[in-house]
Rosetta silent file (secondary structure, phi, psi, omega in degrees, C-alpha in Angstrom):
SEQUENCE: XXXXXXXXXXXXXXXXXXXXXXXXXXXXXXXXXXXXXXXXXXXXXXXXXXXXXXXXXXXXXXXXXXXXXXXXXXXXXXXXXXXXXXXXXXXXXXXXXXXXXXXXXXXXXXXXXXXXXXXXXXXXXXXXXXXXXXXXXXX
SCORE:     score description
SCORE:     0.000 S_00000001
   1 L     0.000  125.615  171.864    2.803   15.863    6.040 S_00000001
   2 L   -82.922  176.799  165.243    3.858   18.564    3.904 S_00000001
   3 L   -35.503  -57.985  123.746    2.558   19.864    0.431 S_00000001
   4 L     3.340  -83.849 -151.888    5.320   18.172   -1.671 S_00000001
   5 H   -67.479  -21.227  160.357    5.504   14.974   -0.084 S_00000001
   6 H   -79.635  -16.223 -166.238    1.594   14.335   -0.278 S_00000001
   7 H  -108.003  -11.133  156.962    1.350   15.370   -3.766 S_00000001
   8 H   -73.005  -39.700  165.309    4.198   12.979   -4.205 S_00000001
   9 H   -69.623  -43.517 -174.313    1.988   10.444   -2.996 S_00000001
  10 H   -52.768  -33.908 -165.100   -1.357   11.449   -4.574 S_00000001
  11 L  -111.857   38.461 -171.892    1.123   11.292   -8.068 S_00000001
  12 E   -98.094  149.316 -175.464    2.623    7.903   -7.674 S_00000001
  13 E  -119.080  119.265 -146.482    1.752    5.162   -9.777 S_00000001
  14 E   -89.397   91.191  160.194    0.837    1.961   -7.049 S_00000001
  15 E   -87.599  153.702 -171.422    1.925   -1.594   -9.143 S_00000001
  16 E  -150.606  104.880 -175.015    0.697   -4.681   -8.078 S_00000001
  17 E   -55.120  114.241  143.962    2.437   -8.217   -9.636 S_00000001
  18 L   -68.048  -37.732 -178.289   -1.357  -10.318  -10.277 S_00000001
  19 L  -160.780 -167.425  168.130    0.556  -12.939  -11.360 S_00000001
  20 L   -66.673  -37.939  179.498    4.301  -13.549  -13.156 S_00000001
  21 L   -92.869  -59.627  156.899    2.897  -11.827  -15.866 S_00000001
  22 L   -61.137  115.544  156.738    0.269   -9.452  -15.036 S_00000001
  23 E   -94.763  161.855  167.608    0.842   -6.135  -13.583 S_00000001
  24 E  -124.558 -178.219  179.726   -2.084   -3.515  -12.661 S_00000001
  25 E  -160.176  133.806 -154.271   -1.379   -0.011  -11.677 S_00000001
  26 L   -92.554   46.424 -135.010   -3.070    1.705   -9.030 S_00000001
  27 L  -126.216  140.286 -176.945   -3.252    5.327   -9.129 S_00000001
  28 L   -25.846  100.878 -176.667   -5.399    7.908   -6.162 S_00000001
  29 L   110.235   -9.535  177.672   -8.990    8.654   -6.998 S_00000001
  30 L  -125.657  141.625  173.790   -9.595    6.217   -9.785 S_00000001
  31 L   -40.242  143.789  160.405  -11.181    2.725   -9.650 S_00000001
  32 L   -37.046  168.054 -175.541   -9.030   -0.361   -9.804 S_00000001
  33 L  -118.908  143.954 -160.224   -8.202   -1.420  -13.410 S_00000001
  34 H   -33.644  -41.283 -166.805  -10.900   -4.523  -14.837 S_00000001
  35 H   -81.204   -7.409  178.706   -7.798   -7.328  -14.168 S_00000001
  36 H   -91.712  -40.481 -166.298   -7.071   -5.614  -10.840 S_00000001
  37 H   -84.560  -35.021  177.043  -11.292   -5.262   -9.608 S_00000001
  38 H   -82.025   -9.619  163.554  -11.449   -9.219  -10.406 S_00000001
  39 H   -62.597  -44.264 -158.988   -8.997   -9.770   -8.108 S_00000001
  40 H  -109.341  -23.201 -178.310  -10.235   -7.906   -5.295 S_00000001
  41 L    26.034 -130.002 -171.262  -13.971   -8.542   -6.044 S_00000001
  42 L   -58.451  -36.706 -115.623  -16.302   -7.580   -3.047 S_00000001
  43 L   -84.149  172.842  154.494  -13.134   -7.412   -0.502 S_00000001
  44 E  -107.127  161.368 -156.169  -11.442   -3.939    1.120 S_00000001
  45 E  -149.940  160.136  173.714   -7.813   -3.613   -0.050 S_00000001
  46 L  -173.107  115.065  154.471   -4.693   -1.474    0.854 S_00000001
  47 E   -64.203  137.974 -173.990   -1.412   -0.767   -0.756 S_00000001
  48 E  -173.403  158.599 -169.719    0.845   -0.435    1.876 S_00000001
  49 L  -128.200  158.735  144.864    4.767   -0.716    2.953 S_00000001
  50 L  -117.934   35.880 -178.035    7.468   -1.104    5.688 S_00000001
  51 L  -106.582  140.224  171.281   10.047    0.718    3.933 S_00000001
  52 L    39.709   49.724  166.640   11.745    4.436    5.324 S_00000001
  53 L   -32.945  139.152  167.226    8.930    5.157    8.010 S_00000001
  54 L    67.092   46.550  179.233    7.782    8.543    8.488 S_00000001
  55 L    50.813   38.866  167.234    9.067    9.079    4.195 S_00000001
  56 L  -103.516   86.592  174.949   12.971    8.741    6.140 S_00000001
  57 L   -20.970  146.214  174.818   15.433    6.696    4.105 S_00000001
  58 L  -139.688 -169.319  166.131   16.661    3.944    6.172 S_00000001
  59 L   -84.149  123.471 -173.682   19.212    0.758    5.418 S_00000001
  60 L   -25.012  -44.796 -175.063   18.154   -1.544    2.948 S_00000001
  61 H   -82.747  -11.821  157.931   18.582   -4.517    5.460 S_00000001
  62 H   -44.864  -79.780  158.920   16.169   -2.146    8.149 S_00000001
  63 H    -8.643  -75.232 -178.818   14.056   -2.000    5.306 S_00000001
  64 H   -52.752  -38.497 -168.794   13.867   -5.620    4.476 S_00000001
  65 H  -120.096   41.452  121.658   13.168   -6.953    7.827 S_00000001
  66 H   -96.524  -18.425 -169.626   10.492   -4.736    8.479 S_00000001
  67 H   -69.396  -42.489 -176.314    8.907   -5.733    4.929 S_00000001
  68 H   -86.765  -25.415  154.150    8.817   -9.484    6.023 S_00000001
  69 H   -22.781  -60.561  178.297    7.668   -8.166    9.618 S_00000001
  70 H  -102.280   -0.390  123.129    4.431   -6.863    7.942 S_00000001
  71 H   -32.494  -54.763 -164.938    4.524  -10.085    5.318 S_00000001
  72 L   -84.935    4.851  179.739    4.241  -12.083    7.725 S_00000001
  73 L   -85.299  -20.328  172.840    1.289  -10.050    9.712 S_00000001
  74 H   -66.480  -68.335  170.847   -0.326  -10.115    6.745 S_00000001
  75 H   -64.318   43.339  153.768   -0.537  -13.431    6.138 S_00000001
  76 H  -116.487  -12.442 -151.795   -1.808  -14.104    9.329 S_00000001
  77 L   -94.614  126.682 -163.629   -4.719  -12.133    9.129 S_00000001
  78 L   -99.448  129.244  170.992   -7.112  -15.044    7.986 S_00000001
  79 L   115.558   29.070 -166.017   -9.150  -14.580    4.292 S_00000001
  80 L  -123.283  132.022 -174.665   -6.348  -11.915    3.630 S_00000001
  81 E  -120.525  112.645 -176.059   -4.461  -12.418   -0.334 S_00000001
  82 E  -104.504  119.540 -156.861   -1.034  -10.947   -0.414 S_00000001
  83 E  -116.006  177.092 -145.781    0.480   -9.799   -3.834 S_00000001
  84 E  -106.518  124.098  150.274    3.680   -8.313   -4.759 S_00000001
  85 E  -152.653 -177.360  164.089    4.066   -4.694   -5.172 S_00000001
  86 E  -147.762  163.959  158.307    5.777   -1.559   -5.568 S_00000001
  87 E   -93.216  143.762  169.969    5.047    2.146   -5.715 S_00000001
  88 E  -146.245  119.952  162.851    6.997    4.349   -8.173 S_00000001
  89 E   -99.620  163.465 -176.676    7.113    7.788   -8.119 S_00000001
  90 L    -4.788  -45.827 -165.809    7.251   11.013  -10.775 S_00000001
  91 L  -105.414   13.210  175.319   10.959   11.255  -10.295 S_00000001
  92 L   119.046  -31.514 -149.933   12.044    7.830  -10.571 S_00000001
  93 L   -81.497  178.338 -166.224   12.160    6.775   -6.839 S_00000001
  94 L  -151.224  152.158  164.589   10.614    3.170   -5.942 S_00000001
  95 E  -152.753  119.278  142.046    9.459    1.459   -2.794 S_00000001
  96 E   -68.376  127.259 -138.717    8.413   -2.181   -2.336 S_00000001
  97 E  -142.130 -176.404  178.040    5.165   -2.536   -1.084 S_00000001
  98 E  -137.668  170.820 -168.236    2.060   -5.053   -0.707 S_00000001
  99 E  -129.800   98.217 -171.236   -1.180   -5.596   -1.582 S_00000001
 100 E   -95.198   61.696 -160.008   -3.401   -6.652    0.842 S_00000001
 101 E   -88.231  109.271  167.405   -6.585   -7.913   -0.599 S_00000001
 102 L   106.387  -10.560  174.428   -9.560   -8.737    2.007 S_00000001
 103 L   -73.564  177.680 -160.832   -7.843   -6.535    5.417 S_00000001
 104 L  -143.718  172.261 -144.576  -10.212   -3.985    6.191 S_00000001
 105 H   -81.681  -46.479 -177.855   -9.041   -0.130    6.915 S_00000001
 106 H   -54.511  -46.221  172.693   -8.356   -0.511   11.000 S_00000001
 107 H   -57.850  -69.840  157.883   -6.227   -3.601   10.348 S_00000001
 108 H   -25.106  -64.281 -118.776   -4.190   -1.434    7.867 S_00000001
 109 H  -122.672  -44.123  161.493   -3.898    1.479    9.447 S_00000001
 110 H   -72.729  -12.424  179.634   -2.649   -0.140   12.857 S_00000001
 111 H  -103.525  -35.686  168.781   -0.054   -2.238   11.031 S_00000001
 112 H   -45.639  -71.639 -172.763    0.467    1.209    8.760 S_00000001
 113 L   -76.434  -16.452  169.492    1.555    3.284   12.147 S_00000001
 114 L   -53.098  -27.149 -152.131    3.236   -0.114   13.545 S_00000001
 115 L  -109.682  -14.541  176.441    5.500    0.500   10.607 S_00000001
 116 L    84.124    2.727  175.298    5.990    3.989   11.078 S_00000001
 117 L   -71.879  132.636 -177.858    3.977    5.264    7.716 S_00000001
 118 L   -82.886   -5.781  173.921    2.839    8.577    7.314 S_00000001
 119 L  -178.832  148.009 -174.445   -0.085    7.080    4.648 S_00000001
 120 L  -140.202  167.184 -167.284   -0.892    4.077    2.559 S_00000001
 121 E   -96.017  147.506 -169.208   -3.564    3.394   -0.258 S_00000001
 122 E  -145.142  138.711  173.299   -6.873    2.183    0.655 S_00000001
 123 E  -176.483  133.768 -160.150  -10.015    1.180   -1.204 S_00000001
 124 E   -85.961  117.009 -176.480  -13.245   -0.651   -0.941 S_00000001
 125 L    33.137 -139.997  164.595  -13.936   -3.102   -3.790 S_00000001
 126 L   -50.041  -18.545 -160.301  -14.187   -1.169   -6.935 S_00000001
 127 L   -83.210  172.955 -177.139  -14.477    1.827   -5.814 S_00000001
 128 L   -18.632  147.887 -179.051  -11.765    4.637   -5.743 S_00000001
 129 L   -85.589  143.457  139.486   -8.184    4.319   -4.277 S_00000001
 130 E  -145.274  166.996 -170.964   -7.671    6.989   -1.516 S_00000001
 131 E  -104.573  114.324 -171.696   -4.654    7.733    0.222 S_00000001
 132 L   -77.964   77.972 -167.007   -5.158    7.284    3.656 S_00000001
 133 L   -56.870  105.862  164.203   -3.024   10.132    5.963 S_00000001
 134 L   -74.562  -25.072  160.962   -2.397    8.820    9.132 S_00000001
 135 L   -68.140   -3.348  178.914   -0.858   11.824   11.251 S_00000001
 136 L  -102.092  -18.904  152.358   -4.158   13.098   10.616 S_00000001
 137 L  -117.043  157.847 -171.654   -6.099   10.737   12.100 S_00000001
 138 L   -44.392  118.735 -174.691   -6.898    9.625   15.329 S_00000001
 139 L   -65.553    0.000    0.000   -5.335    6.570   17.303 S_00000001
């Protein structure tokens, strides 16, 4: 991944629908926000997508039916709470994404490269988001 396109993720702001009303926002290196950490309590968590693998625009209906592809894997995974989200970055661009509340980092990260993603947000209970970069680690 180049320089650019990681610091476009590291400056992205991560939302995640809590409810109809309540959003939280997400952002690399800083804890969850209070209405976002009661959500997530003890659990591991990961923002994460099936939209334009390997950061490549694709067709919206590609898009879409890889999105319910890794809906529905989610929601298979059992004790796993799947919220609504999107990323939006610095210059405006958007992706819809998920929230994955209770998968743990291998389960991510194998559904992450299933999907063709070069990195998705990751984070243990309260503690920090990081963005995990997957060409960089091992398979």
């Amino acid at each position: 991944m180049d320089d650019s396109l990681q610091e476009a993720f590291l400056s992205t702001a991560y939302w995640v629908s809590i409810d109809t009303v309540i959003w939280s926002t997400i952002r690399i290196n800083l804890r969850p926000q209070p209405e976002l950490a009661g959500v997530i309590g003890a659990r591991p968590w990961g923002f994460i997508t099936a939209w334009n693998p390997q950061a490549r625009r694709r067709a919206p209906a590609e898009n879409a039916a890889a999105q319910r592809e890794l809906l529905d894997a989610l929601r298979s995974l059992p004790g796993v709470a799947v919220y609504p989200a999107i990323g939006v970055g610095t210059s405006g661009w958007s992706e819809p994404s998920l929230f994955a509340v209770g998968a743990d980092g291998a389960t991510l990260d194998a559904l992450a490269r299933q999907h063709g993603q070069l990195a998705y947000v990751h984070g243990v209970a309260d503690g920090p988001a990081e963005l995990r970069l997957l060409n960089s680690m091992q398979t």
